[in-house]
N, C-alpha and C positions, 0 to 999 in steps of 0.2 A: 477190687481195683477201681477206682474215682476216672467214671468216663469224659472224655473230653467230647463234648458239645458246642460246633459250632453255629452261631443260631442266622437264621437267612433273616432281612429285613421284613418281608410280610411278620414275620411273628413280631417285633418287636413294633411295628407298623400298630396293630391292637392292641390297644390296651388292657383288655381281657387276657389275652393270649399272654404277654409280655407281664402282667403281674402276675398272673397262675406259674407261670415259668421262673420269674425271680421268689416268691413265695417257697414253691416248691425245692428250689437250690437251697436257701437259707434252713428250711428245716431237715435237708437230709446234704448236711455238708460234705460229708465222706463220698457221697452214690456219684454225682457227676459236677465237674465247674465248666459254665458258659464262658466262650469266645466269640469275637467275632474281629471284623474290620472297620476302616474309615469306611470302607467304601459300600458300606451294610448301612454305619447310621447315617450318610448323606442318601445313602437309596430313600430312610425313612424319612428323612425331615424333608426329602424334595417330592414326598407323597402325601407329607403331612400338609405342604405347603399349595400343593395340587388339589388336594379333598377340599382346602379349606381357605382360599387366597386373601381374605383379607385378616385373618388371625392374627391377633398379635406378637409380634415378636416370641414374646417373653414365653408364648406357648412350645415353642420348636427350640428353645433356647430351655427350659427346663424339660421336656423328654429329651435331648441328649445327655445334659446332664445325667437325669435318671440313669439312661444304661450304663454310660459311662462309669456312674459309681456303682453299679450290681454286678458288673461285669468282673468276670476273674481275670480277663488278661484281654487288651485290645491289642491284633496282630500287626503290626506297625509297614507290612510288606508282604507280598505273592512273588514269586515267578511267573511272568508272561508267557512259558513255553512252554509248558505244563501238554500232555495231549489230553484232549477233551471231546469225549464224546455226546455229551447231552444235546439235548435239541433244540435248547434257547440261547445263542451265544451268547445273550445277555447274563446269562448266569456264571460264565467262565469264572467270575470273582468268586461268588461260592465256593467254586471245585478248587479253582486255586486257594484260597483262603483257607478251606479244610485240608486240602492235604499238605500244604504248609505248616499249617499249627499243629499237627498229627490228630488231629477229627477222627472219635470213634463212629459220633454220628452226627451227622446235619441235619438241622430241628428245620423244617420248611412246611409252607403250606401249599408249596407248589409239586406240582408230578413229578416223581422220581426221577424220569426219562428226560426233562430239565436238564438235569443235570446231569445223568450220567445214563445210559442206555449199556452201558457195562457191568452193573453193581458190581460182581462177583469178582472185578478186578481192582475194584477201589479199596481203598483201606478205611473206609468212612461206609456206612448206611442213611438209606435218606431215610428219617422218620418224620410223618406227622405230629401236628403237638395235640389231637387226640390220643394218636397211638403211646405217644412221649409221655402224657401225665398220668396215663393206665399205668404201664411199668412203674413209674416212680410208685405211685398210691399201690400198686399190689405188691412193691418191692415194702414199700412201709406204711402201713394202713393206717397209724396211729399218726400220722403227723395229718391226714383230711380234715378232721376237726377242731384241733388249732385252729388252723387255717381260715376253714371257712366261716369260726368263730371271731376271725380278727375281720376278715373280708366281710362281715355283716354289720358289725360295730363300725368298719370305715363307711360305709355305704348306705347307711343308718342318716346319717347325717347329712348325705347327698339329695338332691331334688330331682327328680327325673331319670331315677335310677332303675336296670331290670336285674331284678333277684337273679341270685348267682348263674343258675343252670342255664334260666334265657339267654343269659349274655351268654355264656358258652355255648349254647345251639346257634345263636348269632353270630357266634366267632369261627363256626366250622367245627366244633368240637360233641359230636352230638350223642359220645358212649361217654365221654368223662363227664356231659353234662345228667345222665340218669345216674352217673356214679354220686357226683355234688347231690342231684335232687334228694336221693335215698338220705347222705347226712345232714339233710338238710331237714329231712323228718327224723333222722333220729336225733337231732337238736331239739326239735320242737319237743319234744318227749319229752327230753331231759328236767330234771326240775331247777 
């Protein structure tokens, strides 16, 4: 059954994180489709716009594009009344947003207890996107090197770039990035 993933703005926020995660949808179409809300990609572009105040336009204006077209479904609405028990109220839109869209799990890079100090009663789990592209890759091994065959060739061409696994310890992901290191020498092998 194709789990529904509702993704929180920190992931979409990195751009490591946010393509390992669109990547990862595209080659295992059937395993899970990403959702989220308005109220996720204005989180991101008014953090994009915070990291980075005098960026151009056109920067915050193509990542939301970007999600917008990866995305399998943007949730158009929440319920305000929802009970919530996490510990950031800031996050209510999460909680609401996932159990609205029927969320198996919530891709966040924030503490579980965020959002909910209840798990056991939500219909959603909060997963890290460490935790998140483990499963995928051990659910299907053979789509890693694709992957991080097309991720080399784009990145190839970039200036001031850090090979795949740094950017993934950089991004908070520091078991899927020994998982990339290892195909990353088994690429190098390869003839």
């Amino acid at each position: 059954m194709t789990q529904r993933v509702f993704v929180d703005a920190n992931v979409l926020f990195s751009k490591t994180l946010m393509d390992w995660l669109f990547l990862l949808r595209f080659e295992n179409p059937a395993m899970f489709q990403v959702h989220s809300t308005e109220d996720v990609f204005a989180e991101v572009i008014a953090n994009m716009r915070k990291k980075c105040p005098t960026a151009p336009g056109h920067r915050t204006a193509q990542r939301a594009q970007l999600i917008r077209k990866n995305m399998d479904e943007v949730l158009q609405g929440f319920p305000s009344d929802l009970d919530f028990t996490g510990t950031d109220r800031h996050d209510y839109h999460v909680h609401a947003g996932a159990v609205f869209g029927g969320a198996d799990i919530i891709l966040t890079c924030n503490d579980p207890n965020d959002i909910t100090t209840t798990p056991e009663t939500e219909p959603y789990e909060v997963i890290h996107p460490d935790d998140f592209f483990l499963l995928v890759t051990d659910s299907n091994p053979a789509c890693v090197v694709p992957i991080a065959r097309n991720q080399i060739k784009y990145w190839s061409g970039k200036s001031n770039h850090l090979q795949l696994d740094q950017a993934l310890l950089k991004a908070g992901c520091p078991r899927f990035a020994f998982r990339i290191r290892e195909v990353l020498a088994h690429i190098a092998q390869l003839p």
